[in-house]
C-alpha positions as CSV (number, residue, x, y, z in Angstrom):
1,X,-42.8,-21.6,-98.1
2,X,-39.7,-19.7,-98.4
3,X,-37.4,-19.8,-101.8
4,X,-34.6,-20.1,-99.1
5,X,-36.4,-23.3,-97.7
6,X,-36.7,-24.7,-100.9
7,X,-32.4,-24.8,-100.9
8,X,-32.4,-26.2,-97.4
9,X,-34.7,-29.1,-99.0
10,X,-33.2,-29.9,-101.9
11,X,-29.7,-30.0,-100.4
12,X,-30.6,-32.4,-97.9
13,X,-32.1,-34.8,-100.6
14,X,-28.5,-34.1,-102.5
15,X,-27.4,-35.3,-99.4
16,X,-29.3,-38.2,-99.3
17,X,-28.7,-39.8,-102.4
18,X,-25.3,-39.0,-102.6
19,X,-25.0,-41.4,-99.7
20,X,-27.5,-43.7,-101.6
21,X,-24.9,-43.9,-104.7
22,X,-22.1,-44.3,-102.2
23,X,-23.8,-47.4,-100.4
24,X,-24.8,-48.8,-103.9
25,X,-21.1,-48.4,-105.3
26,X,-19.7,-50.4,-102.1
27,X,-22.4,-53.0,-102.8
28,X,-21.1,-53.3,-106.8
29,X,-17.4,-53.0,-105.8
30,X,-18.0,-55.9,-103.3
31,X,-20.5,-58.0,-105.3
32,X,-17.7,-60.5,-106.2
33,X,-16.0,-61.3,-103.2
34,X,-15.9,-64.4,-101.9
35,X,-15.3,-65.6,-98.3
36,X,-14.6,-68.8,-96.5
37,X,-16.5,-67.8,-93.2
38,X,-20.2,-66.9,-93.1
39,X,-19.3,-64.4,-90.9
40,X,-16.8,-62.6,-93.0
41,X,-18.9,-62.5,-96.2
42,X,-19.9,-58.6,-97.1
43,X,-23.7,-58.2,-97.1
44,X,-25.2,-55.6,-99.1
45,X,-25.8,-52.3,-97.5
46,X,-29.1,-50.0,-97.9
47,X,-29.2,-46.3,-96.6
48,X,-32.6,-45.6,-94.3
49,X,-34.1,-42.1,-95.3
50,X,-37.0,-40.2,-93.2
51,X,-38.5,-36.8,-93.1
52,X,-36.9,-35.0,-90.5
53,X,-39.7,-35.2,-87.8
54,X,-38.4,-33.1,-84.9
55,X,-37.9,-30.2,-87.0
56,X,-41.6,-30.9,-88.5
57,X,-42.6,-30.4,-85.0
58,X,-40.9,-27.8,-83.9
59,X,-41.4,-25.6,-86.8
60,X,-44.9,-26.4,-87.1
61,X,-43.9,-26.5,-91.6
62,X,-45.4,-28.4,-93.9
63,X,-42.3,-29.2,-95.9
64,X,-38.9,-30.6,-94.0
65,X,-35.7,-32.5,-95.5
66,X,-34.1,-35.7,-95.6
67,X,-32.3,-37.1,-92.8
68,X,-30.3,-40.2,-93.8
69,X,-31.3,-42.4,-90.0
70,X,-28.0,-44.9,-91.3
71,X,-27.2,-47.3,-93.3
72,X,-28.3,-51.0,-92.5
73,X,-27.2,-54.5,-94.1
74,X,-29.9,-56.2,-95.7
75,X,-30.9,-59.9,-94.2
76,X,-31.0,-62.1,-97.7
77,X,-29.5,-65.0,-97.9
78,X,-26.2,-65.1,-98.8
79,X,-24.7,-67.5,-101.1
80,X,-23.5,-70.8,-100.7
81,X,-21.3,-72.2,-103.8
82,X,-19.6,-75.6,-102.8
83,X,-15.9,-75.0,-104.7
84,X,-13.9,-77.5,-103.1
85,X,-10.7,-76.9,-105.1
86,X,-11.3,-72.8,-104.3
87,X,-8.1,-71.5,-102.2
88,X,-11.1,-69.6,-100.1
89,X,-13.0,-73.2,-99.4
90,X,-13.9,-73.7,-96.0
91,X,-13.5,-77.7,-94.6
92,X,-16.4,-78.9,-96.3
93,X,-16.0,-77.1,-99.6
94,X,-17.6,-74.3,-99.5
95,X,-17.2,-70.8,-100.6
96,X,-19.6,-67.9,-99.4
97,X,-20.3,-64.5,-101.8
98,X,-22.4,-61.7,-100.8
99,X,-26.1,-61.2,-101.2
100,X,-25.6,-58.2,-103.8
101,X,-27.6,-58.4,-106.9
102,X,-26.1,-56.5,-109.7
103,X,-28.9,-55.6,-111.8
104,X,-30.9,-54.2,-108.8
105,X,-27.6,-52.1,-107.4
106,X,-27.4,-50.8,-111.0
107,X,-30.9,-50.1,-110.7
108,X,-30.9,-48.1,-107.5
109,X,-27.8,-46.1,-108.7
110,X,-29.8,-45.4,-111.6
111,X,-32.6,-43.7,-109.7
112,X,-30.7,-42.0,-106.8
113,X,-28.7,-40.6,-110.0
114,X,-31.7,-39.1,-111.4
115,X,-32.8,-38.0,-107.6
116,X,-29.9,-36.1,-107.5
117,X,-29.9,-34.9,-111.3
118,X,-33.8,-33.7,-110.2
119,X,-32.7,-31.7,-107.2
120,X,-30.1,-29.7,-108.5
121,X,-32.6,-28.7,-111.0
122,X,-35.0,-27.5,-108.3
123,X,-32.6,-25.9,-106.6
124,X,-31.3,-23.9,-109.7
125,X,-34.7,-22.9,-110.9
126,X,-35.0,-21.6,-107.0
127,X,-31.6,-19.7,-107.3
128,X,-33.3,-18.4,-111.1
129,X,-36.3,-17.4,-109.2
130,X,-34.6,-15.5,-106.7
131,X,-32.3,-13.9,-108.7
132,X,-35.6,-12.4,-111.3
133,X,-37.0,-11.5,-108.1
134,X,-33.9,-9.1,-107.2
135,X,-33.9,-7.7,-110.5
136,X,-37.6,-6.5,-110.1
137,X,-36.8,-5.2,-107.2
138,X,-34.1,-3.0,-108.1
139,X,-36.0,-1.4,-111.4
């Protein structure tokens, strides 16, 4: 594989879990909201990753990026608080809040923050690489 390769690899996986801290950061800021409709209540968000396949198969490599396929909400229940003196109470009392659980959203950022952290290493030990390389070449 190709030093250059390695950059097109690593940048996609930058890629990836920058939108992964994104989707996590929209899940904290909204993890307190509350609702008076079911069907106005945020629901947590998750990014869906996968090895980009096509260019697998067409390049016939053994190593491909990320490609982030979107960004889904997740199907937990939400939760039902009956708060019958809340100015968001529905008719029978109750208020909705989103399915978000803090501790594993601080988790998740967490890992796609060291993901990142771990890529832009690679890639600068790449760029090192490359540049030792040059310097052989020109002595």
């Amino acid at each position: 594989m190709s030093l250059f390769k390695v950059f097109d690899i690593s940048g996609s996986a930058m890629s990836a879990q920058s939108v992964r801290l994104n989707t996590t950061a929209s899940n904290l800021a909204n993890a307190d909201s509350v609702s008076s409709s079911i069907n106005e209540t945020y629901r947590a968000r998750k990014p869906v990753f996968a090895a980009d396949l096509n260019q697998a198969l067409s390049d016939r490599q053994e190593s491909v990026g990320v490609k982030v396929m979107g960004i889904v909400e997740t199907d937990k229940p939400l939760l039902k608080e009956f708060h019958p003196d809340h100015p968001m109470a529905d008719a029978d009392g109750f208020i909705y809040k989103p399915n978000v659980n803090v501790v594993e959203e601080m988790t998740d950022m967490l890992s796609a923050s060291r993901n990142y952290q771990t890529n832009v290493q690679v890639a600068d030990a790449a760029k090192q690489m490359l540049q030792q390389t040059l310097r052989l070449g020109k002595g």
